[in-house]
C-alpha positions in Angstrom: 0.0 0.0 0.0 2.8 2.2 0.7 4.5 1.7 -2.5 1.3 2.5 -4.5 0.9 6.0 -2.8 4.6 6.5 -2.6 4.4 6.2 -6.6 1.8 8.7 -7.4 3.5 11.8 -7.4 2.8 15.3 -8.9 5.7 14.5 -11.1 3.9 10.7 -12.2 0.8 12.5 -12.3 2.6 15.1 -15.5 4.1 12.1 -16.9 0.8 10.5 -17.5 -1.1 13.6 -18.6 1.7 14.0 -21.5 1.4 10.5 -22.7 -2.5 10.7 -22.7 -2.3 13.9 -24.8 0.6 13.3 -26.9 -1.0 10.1 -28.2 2.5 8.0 -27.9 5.5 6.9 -25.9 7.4 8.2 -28.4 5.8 11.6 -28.8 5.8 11.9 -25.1 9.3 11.1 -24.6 10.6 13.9 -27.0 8.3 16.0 -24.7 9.9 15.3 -21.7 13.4 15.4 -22.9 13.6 11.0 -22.2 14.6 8.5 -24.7 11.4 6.4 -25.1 13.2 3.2 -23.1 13.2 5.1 -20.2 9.7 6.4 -20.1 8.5 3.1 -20.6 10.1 2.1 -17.8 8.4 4.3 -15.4 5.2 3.7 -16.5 6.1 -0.4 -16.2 7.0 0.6 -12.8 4.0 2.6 -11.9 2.2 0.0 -13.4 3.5 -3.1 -11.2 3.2 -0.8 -8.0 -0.4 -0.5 -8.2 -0.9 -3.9 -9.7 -3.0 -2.6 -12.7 -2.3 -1.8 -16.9 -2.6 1.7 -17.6 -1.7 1.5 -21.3 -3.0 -1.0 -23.6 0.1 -2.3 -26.0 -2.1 -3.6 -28.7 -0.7 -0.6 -31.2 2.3 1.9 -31.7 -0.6 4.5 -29.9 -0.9 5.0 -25.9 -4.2 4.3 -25.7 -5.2 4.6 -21.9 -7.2 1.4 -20.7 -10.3 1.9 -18.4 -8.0 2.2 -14.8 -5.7 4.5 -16.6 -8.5 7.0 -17.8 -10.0 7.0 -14.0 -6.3 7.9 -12.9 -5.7 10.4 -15.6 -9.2 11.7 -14.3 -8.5 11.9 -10.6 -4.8 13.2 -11.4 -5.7 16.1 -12.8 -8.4 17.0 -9.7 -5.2 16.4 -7.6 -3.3 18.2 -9.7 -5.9 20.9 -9.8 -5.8 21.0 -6.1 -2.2 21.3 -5.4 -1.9 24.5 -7.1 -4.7 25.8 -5.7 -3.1 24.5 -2.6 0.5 26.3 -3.4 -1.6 29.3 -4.2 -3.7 29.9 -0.9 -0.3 29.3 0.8 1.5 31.9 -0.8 -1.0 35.0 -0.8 -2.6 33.6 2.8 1.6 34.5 3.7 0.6 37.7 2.5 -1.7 38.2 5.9 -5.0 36.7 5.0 -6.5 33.9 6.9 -7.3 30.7 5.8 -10.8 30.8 6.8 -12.9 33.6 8.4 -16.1 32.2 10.5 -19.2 34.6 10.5 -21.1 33.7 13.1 -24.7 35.7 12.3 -27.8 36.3 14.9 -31.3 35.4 13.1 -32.5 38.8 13.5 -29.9 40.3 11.1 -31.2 40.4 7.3 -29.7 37.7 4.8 -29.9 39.2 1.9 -27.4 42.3 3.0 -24.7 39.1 4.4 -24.8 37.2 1.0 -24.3 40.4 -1.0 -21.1 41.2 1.7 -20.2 38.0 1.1 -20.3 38.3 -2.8 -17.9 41.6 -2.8 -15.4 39.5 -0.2 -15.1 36.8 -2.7 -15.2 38.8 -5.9 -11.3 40.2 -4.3 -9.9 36.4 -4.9 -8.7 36.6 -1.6 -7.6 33.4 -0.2 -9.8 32.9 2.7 -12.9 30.6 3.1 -16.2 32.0 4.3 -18.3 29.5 6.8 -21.5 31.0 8.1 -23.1 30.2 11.0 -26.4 30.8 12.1 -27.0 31.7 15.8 -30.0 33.6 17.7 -29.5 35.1 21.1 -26.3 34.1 23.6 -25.2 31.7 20.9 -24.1 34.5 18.7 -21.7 35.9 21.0 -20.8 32.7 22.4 -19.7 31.6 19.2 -16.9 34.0 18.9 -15.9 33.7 22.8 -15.5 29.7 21.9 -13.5 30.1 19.4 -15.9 28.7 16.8 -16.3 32.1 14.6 -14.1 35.1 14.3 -16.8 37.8 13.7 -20.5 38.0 15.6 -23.4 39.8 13.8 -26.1 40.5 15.9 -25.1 40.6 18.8 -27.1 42.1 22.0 -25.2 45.0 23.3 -27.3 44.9 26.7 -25.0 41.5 27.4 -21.8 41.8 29.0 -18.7 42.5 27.5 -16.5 39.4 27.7 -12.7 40.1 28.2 -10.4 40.0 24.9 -13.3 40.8 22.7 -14.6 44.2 21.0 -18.3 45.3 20.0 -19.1 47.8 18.0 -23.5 49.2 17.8 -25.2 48.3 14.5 -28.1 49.7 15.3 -32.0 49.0 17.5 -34.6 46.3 16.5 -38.3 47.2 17.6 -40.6 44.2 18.6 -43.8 44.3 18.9 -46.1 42.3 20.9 -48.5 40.4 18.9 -51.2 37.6 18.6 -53.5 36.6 15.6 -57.3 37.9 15.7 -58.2 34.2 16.6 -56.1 33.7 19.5 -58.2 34.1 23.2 -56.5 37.0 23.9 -57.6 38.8 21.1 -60.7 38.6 22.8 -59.6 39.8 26.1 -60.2 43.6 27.3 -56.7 45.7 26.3 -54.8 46.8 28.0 -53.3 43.5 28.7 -51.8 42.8 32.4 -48.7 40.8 32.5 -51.0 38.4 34.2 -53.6 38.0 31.8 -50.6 37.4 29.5 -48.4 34.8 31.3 -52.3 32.4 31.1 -51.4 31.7 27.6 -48.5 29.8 25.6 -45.7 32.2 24.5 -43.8 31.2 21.7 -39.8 31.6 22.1 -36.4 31.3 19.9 -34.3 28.8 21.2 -31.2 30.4 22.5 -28.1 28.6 19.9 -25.9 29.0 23.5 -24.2 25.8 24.8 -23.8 27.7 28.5 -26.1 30.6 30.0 -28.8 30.4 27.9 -31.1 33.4 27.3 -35.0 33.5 27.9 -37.3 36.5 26.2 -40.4 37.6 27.1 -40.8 34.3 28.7 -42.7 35.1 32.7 -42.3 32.0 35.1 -44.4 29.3 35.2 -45.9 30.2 31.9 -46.6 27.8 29.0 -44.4 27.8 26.2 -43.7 26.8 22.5 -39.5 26.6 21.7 -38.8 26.9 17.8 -35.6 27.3 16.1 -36.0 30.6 14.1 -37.5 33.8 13.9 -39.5 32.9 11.3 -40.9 29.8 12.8 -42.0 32.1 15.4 -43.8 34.3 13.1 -44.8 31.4 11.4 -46.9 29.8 14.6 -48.1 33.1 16.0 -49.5 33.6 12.7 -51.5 30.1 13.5 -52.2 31.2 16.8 -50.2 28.6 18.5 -48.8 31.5 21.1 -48.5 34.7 21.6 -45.1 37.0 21.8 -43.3 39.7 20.8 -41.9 40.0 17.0 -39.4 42.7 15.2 -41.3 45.3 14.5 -40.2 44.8 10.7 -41.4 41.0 10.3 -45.0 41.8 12.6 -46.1 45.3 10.2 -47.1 43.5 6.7 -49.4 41.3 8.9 -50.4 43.7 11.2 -51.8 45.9 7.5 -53.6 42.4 6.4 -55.3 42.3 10.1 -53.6 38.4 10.2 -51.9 39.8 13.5 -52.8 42.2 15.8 -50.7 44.6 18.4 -51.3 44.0 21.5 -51.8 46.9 24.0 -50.1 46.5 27.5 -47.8 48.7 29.3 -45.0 47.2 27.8 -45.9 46.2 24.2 -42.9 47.6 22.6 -39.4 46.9 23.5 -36.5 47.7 21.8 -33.0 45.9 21.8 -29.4 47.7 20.7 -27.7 45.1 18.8 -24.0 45.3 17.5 -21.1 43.3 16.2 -18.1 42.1 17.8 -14.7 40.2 17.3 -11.5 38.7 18.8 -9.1 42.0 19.9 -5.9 40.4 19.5 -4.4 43.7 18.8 -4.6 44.3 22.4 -1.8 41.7 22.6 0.9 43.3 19.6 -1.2 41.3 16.8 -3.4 43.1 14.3 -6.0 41.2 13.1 -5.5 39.8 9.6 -7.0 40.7 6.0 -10.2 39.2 5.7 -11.4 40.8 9.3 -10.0 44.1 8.8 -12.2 43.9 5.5 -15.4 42.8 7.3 -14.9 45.0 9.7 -14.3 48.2 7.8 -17.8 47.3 5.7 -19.7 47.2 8.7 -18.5 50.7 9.3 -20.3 52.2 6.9 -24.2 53.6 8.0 -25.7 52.1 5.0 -24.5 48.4 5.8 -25.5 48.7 9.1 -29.1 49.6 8.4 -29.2 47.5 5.7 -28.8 44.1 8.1 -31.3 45.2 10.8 -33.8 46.4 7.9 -35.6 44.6 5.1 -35.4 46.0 1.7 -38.7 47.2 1.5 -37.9 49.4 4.4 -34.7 50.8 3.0 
C-alpha cells in the first residue's frame, strides 16, 4: 500500500497527462526530454506498484485502458488541487486567513450578508467563508469559543467578555403580537402581565451551549420553543402562542389584520444590537485581512441599516 501511494507523485501524475495527450510513448518522450526506453520504464514501474495496466500495448498508440483514464481523471483534480493548494499558501503568507467564521444572529437580514459576502469573494482573496447561524447568547458565544471570528447580531445589553470588541449596528423594535383568533384577542386591552403569562408564549431557542437566554418568557408560563424567527412568526401567525416579534417581520401582517398589536404597558421593547470580534491587537497582533475587511464594511451607516432592515424598508 505504501509503495502505490509512494508512486503517485505530482511529477507521475505530468508524466501521464503527457502520454495521454501526446497520443504516444514516443511523442511523449521527445516532450519530456527522455529516450522512449526510459519512459516506458516508469510507466512499467508505476504499473507493477499499483498492480494494474494503464496503457494498452495492442498498437504503436498509448491508448489509456479503463483504470488509466480513472487515474488520468483523478490526477488532474489532484493536480488541480495542489496548485490551488501552493496558491492559498502563498497569498494567505501575505496576511490573510485561511478561513474567516461569520457567526450571524437570526435577527440580522440575509440578503445584506450574501451580498457582503459576494464583494469579499469577488477580491480572490484566499480565505474561506463559513457562516453560522446563531439567535440570542449563541451569537456571542460563538466567537468567545472560538468557533467564529466575527459575531453579527449581537445584543449589546449583554456583558462585554474580556479580549473581545463590539461595536453598535443599530435597534430592533418588537412588537407584541397575537393573531385575531387567538383568546386573547378577545380579552379587554390593556393587557396585564397576568392575563398574559395564562397563555403559551412562543420563544427562539437560545443557539448557547452555556447561559442560555430566555425572552419575554414570565415563570411558570406555557411555552412553544422553535428554532428561528420565522418559525416564530410562522406559529403566532396560526395562533399557537403569543409573543413579541421585530417590528419589521409583525407590520405586513399587522396591515392584512392576520396579526394584531397588543396593547399593555409594555408592548414595545426595543434591543441595541451590535457586532463584535477577537481583539488580539490588544496583545501586539493586528487582526488579519479578511477581518480588517469585514470590519471596515460594517463601518459604513448604510450596511449597518441595511442588516437590521428589510429592503422594503430601505
Amino acid at each position: 500500500m505504501a509503495l502505490s501511494r509512494d508512486a503517485l507523485t505530482p511529477q507521475t501524475l505530468l508524466m501521464l497527462r503527457t502520454i495521454e495527450r501526446s497520443g504516444s510513448f514516443a511523442a511523449a518522450a521527445r516532450e519530456l526530454g527522455l529516450v522512449p526506453s526510459a519512459l516506458t520504464y516508469r510507466v512499467r514501474q508505476l504499473e507493477e506498484s499499483l498492480d494494474v495496466l494503464l496503457f494498452s500495448r495492442r498498437s504503436r498508440q498509448a491508448q489509456p485502458t479503463a483504470a488509466g483514464l480513472e487515474l488520468l481523471r483523478q490526477g488532474e483534480r489532484v493536480l488541480l488541487e495542489l496548485e490551488a493548494l501552493a496558491n492559498r499558501v502563498q497569498r494567505i503568507a501575505t496576511g490573510w486567513e485561511s478561513e474567516l467564521t461569520l457567526a450571524v444572529d437570526g435577527l440580522i437580514q440575509s440578503d445584506p450578508i450574501i451580498d457582503l459576502c459576494e464583494q469579499f469573494l469577488s477580491l480572490g482573496a484566499p480565505t474561506r467563508l463559513r457562516w453560522r447561524q446563531e439567535t440570542l447568547g449563541g451569537t456571542l458565544e460563538a466567537l468567545a469559543r472560538g468557533d467564529a471570528d466575527l459575531a453579527i447580531g449581537t445584543a449589546l445589553s449583554q456583558m462585554a467578555l474580556p479580549g473581545l470588541a463590539q461595536e453598535p449596528l443599530g435597534q430592533v423594535e418588537f412588537l407584541f403580537a397575537v393573531a385575531p383568533e387567538h383568546p386573547l384577542a378577545h380579552q379587554p386591552q390593556p393587557w396585564s402581565a397576568q392575563t398574559i403569562s395564562a397563555h403559551r408564549v412562543v420563544a427562539v431557542a437560545d443557539s448557547a451551549v452555556r447561559d442560555r437566554l430566555t425572552v419575554g418568557v414570565q415563570s411558570g408560563q406555557d411555552v412553544l420553543t422553535v428554532p428561528t424567527l420565522q418559525a416564530k412568526l410562522d406559529a403566532q401567525l396560526r395562533g399557537l402562542g403569543v409573543g413579541f416579534l421585530p417590528r419589521h417581520m409583525a407590520e405586513p401582517h399587522l396591515r392584512t389584520k392576520r396579526l394584531l398589536a397588543g396593547e399593555s404597558a409594555d408592548n414595545r421593547r426595543e434591543t441595541r444590537i451590535g457586532y463584535a470580534w477577537r481583539n488580539t491587537e490588544s496583545h501586539g497582533s493586528p487582526p488579519g485581512r479578511a477581518l480588517k475587511w469585514w470590519l471596515q464594511k460594517l463601518k459604513h451607516p448604510t450596511t449597518r441599516r441595511a442588516l437590521l432592515e428589510p429592503a422594503s424598508k430601505r
